[in-house]
C-alpha positions as semicolon CSV with decimal commas, in nm:
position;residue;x (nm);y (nm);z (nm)
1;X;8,448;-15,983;28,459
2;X;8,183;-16,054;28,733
3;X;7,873;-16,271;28,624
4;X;7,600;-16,067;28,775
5;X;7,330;-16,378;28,922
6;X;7,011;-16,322;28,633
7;X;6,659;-16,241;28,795
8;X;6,583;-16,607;28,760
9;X;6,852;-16,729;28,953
10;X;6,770;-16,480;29,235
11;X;6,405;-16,599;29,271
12;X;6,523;-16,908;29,295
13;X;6,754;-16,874;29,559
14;X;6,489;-16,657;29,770
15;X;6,250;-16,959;29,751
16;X;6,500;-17,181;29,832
17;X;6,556;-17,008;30,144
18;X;6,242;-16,843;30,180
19;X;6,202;-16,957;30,557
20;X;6,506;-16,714;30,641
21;X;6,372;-16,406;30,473
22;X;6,019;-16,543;30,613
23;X;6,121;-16,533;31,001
24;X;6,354;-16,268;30,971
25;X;6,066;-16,033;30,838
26;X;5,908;-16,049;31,222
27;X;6,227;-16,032;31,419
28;X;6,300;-15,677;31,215
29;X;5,929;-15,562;31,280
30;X;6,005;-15,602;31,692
31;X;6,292;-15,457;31,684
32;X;6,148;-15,201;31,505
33;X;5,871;-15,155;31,708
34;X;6,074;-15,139;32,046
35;X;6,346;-14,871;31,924
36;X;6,103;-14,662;31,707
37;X;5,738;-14,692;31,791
38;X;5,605;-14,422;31,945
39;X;5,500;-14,572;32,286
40;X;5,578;-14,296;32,486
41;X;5,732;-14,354;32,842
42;X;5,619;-14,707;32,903
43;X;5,725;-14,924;33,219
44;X;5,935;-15,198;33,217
45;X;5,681;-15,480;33,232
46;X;5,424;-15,305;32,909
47;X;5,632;-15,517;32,617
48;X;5,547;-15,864;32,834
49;X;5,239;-15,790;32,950
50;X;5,016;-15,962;32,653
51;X;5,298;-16,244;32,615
52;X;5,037;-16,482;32,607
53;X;4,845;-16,400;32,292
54;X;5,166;-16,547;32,083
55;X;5,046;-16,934;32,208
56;X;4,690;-16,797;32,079
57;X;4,768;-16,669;31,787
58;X;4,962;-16,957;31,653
59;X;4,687;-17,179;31,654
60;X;4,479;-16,938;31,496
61;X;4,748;-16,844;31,190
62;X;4,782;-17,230;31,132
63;X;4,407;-17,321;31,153
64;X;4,303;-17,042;30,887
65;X;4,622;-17,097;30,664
66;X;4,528;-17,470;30,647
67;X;4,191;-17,418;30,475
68;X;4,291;-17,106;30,326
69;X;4,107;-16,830;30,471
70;X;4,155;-16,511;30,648
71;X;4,338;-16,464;31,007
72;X;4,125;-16,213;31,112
73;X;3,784;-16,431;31,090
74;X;3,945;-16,571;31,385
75;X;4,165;-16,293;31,528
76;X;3,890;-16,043;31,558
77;X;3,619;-16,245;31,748
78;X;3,900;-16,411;31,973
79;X;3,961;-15,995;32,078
80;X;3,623;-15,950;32,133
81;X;3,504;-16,217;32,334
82;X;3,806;-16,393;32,448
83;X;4,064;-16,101;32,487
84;X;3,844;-15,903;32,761
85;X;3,800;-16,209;33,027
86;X;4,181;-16,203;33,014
87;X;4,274;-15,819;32,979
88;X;4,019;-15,537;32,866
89;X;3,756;-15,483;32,634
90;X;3,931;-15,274;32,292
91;X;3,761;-15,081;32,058
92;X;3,594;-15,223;31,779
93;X;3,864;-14,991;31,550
94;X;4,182;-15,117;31,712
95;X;4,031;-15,485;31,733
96;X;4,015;-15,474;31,344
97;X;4,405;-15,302;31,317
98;X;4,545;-15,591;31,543
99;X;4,412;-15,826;31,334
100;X;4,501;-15,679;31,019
101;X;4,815;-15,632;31,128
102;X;4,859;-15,963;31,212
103;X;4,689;-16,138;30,930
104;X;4,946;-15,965;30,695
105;X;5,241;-16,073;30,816
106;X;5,045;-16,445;30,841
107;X;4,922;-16,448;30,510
108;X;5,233;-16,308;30,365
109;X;5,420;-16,576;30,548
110;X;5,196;-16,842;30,377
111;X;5,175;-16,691;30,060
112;X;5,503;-16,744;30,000
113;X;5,534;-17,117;30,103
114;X;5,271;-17,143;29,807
115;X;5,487;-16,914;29,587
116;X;5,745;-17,188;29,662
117;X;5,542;-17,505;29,516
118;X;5,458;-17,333;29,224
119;X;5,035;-17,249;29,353
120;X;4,987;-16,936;29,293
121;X;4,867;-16,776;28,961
122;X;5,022;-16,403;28,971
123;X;4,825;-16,350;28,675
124;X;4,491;-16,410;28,865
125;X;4,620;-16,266;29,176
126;X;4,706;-15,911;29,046
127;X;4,393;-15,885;28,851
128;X;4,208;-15,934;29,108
129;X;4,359;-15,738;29,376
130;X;4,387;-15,436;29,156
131;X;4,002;-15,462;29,121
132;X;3,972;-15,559;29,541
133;X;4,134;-15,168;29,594
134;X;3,843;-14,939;29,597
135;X;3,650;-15,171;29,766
136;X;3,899;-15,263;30,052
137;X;3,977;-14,886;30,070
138;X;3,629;-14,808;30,128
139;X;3,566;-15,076;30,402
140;X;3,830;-14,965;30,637
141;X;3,722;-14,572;30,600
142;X;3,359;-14,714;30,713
143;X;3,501;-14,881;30,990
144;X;3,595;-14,520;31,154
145;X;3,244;-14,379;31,129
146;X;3,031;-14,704;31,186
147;X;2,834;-14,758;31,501
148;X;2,935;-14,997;31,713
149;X;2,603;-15,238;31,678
150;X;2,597;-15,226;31,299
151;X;3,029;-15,303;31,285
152;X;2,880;-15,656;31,494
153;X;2,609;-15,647;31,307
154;X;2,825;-15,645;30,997
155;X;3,073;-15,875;31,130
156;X;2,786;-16,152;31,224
157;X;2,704;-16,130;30,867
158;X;3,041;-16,182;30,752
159;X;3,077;-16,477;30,943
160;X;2,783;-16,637;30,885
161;X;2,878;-16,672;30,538
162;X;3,174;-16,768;30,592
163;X;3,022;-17,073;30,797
164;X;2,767;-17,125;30,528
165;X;3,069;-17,115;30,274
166;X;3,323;-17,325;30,469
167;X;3,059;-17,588;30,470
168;X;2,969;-17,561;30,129
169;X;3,288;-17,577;29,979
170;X;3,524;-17,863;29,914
171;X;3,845;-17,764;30,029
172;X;4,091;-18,070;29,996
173;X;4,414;-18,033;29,946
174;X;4,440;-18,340;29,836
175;X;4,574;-18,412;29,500
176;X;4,414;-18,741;29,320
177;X;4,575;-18,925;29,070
178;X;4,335;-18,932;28,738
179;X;4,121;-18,658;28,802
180;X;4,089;-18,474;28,485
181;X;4,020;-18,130;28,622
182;X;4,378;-18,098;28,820
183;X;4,630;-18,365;28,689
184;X;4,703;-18,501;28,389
185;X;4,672;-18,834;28,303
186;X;4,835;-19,109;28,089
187;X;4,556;-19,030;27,823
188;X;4,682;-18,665;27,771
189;X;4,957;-18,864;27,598
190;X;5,346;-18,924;27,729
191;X;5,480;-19,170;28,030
192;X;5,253;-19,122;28,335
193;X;5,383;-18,979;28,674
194;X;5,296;-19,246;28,977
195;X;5,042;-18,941;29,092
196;X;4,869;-18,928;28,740
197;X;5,077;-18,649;28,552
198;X;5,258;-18,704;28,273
199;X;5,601;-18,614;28,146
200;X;5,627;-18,524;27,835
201;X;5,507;-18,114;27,731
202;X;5,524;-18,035;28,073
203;X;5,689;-17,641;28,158
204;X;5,972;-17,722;28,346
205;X;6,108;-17,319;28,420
206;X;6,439;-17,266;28,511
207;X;6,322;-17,033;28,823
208;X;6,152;-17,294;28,999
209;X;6,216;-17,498;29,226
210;X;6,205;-17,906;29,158
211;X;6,028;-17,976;28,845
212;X;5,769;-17,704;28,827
213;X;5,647;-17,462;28,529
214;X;5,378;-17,293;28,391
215;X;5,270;-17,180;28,017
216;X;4,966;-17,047;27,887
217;X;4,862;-17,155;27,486
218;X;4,721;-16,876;27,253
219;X;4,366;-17,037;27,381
220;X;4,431;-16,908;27,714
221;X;4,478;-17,281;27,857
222;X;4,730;-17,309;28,163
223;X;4,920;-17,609;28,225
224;X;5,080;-17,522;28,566
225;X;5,339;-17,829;28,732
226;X;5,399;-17,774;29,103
227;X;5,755;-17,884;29,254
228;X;5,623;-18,245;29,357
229;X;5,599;-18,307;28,953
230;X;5,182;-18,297;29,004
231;X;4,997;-18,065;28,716
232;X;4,706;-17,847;28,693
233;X;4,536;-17,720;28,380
234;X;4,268;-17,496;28,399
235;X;4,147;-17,162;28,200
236;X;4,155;-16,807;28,345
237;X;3,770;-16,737;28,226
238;X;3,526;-16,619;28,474
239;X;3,664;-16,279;28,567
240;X;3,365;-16,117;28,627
241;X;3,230;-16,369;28,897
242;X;3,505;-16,325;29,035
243;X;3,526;-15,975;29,051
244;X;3,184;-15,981;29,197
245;X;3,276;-16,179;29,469
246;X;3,596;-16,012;29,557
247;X;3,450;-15,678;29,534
248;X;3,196;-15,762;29,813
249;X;3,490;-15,980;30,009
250;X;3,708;-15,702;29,984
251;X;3,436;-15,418;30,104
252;X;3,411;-15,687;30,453
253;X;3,803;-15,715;30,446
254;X;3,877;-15,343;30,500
255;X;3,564;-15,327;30,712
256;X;3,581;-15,604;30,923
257;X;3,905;-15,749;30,874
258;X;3,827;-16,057;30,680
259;X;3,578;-16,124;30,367
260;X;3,813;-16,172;30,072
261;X;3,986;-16,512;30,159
262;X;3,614;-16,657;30,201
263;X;3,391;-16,529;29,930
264;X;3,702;-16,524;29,652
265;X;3,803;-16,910;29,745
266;X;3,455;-16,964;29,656
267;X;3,454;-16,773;29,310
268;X;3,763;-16,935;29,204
269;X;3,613;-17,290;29,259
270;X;3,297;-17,198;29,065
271;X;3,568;-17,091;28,771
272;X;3,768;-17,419;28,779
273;X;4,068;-17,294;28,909
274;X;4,194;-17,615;29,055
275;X;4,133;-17,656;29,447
276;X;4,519;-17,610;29,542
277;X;4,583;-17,328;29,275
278;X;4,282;-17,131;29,420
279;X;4,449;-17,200;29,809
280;X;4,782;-17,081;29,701
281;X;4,668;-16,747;29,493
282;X;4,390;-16,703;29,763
283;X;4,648;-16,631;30,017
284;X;4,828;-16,351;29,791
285;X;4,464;-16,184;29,757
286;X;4,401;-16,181;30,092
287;X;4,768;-16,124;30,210
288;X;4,773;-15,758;29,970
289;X;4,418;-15,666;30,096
290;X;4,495;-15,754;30,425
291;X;4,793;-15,526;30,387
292;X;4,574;-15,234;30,211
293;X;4,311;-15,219;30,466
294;X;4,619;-15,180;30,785
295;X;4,757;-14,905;30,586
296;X;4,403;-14,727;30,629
297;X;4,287;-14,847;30,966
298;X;4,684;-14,662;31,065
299;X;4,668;-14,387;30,875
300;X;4,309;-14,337;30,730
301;X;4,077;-14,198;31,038
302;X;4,122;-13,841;30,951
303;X;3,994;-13,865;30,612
304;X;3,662;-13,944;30,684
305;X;3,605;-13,729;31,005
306;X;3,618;-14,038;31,210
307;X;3,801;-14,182;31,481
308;X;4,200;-14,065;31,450
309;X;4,433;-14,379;31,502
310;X;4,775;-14,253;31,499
311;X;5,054;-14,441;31,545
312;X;5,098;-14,391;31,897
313;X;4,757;-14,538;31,970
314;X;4,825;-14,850;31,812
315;X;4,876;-15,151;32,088
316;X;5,249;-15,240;32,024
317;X;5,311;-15,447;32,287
318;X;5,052;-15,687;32,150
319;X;5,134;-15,674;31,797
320;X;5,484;-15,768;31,892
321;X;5,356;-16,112;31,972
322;X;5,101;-16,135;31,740
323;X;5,294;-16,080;31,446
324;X;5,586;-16,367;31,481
325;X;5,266;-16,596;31,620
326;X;5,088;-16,566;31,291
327;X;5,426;-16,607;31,064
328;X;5,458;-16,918;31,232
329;X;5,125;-17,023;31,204
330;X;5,192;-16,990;30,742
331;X;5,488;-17,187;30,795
332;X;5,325;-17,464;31,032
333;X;5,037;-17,493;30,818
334;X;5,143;-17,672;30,479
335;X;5,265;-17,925;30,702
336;X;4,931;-17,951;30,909
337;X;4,702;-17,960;30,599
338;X;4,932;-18,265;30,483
339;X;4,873;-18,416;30,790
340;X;4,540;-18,410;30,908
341;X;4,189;-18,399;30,717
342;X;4,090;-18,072;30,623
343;X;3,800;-18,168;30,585
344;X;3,760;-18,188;30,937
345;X;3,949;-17,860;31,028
346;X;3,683;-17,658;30,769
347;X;3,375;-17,777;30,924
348;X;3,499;-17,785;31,256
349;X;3,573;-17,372;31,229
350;X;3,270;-17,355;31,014
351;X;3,084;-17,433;31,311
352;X;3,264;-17,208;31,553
353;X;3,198;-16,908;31,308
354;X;2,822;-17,000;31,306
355;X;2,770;-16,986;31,691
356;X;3,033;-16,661;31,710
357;X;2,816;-16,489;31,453
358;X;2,506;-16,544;31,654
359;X;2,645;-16,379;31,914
360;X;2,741;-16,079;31,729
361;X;2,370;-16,117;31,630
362;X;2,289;-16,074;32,023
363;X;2,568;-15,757;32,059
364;X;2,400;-15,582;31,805
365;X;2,059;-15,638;31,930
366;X;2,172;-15,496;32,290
367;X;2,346;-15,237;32,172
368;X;2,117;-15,157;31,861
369;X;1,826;-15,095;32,201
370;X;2,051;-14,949;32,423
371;X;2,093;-14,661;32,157
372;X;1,746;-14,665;32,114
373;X;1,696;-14,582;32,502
């Protein structure tokens, strides 16, 4: 008789080998796109012609993966101030879908590398994204009927407090020995780990990889152990904070591309979810919102009388770059945030979004008077 692998055993092995499935995801979506997208009769040269976005979109996917934020806060003003000097100016509708697009693939890509050192609370995640729906649904129909000064109006806002956020924030991923609200320590009882943790009553689950686990007591208290043997324990309290914030992130993901990463890393933090816990589940928010609000920006225009984006309108030959940039960019970044200061890398894109954002601020303005004429 054949002994069928258990669900456990499969998990495993996808983790295991998760950088496979991970890069094989974009090489099926570009060979999907050239045989079955409807492009129409193209020339020879339209699939190379925006070749060079891949180089920018890298560094993009790996910068916001490192702190744990959206693709699209970068993606989207990158297409609108950046992507004209070099091409030609898009609309503000298709700006959004190419980063969406982009973003899910990158934060799915990322996600996953999380999944694989045992970061991510699905517990949290799911709750929270089944409460982000409505919301991220309703962003992305607004994007199709929203004026063109109040979507960079809108999008200044976002980014503004994203800056003000990034700042704010202590982002680390650092993991210090001794500190009570992440590890354990030698007075939680058992032989200490050389990074603080402890061994003894530690989950140690068999579909895991290295010597990671996670239980919750009738109390509701998680002890969580990643694959490097570090461990987290935290609570699951604060739900409706964090509701708020997602449901405002989410509203600015579908309508702007971006929101949810930034506001909900903040709510988590204010819960005591434990700084790397609230990176890893982070990205499977955003990633499944991100996701969500392409499905509308493709699909969605009709509904609300606005602006129709079929298929065929959406810019393929860009998106085939794009796409294998940002899954890249989540499997570069683990190894970037290990190696530099984050620190660094948050304030220094804090500070970009703040001077972006003011010039949204100036688009709006102009455009806001030019309607008025």
């Amino acid at each position: 008789m054949i002994d069928t692998p258990s669900s456990s055993r499969v998990q495993k092995s996808f983790l295991k080998y998760q950088h496979v499935f991970v890069f094989l995801a974009p090489v099926l979506f570009v060979v999907g796109v050239y045989f079955f997208a409807p492009t129409g009769s193209v020339e020879s040269g339209y699939w190379f012609e925006y070749w060079w976005l891949f180089l920018f979109f890298i560094v993009g996917a790996t910068t916001v993966n490192t702190v744990g934020i959206s693709g699209s806060a970068l993606f989207v003003p990158f297409l609108i101030f950046i992507f004209p000097l070099l091409a030609q100016p898009l609309e503000p509708e298709t700006i959004v879908k190419v980063g969406l697009i982009s973003e899910s693939f990158g934060l799915s890509s990322s996600a996953i590398a999380f999944i694989q050192y045992g970061l991510v609370d699905r517990r949290l995640a799911l709750t929270i994204v089944a409460g982000s729906i409505p919301f991220v649904v309703g962003g992305a129909l607004l994007s199709f009927i929203i004026p063109e000064p109040l979507f960079h109006l809108a999008l200044g806002m976002a980014l503004m407090t994203a800056s003000y956020l990034l700042f704010k924030a202590d982002l680390g991923h650092g993991h210090e020995a001794g500190d009570d609200t992440e590890a354990g320590t030698a007075a939680d009882g058992g032989e200490p780990h050389s990074d603080g943790g402890v061994r003894e009553d530690l989950p140690n689950d068999d579909d895991k990889l290295g010597p990671a686990g996670v239980e919750t007591d009738a109390e509701g208290n998680v002890t969580r152990v990643d694959r490097e043997g570090d461990d987290y324990r935290y609570t699951r309290s604060g739900y409706l904070e964090r509701f708020a914030n997602y449901s405002i992130g989410g509203t600015f993901q579908g309508l702007a591309g971006f929101g949810s990463g930034e506001l909900g890393i903040i709510s988590m933090l204010r819960t005591e979810v434990p700084v790397r816990v609230a990176i890893g589940t982070n990205h499977i928010v955003v990633a499944a919102t991100a996701i969500l609000a392409s499905l509308v920006h493709v699909f969605g225009g009709g509904l609300v009388g606005g602006h129709s984006l079929s298929l065929a309108s959406t810019p393929w030959n860009m998106v085939v770059w794009t796409v294998p940039a940002t899954v890249t960019g989540g499997q570069i970044a683990p190894y970037v945030s290990n190696a530099l200061d984050t620190g660094t890398i948050k304030k220094g894109v804090g500070g970009l979004f703040a001077i972006i954002s003011v010039a949204l601020f100036l688009m709006a303005a102009g455009g806001a008077g030019f309607i008025g004429l």
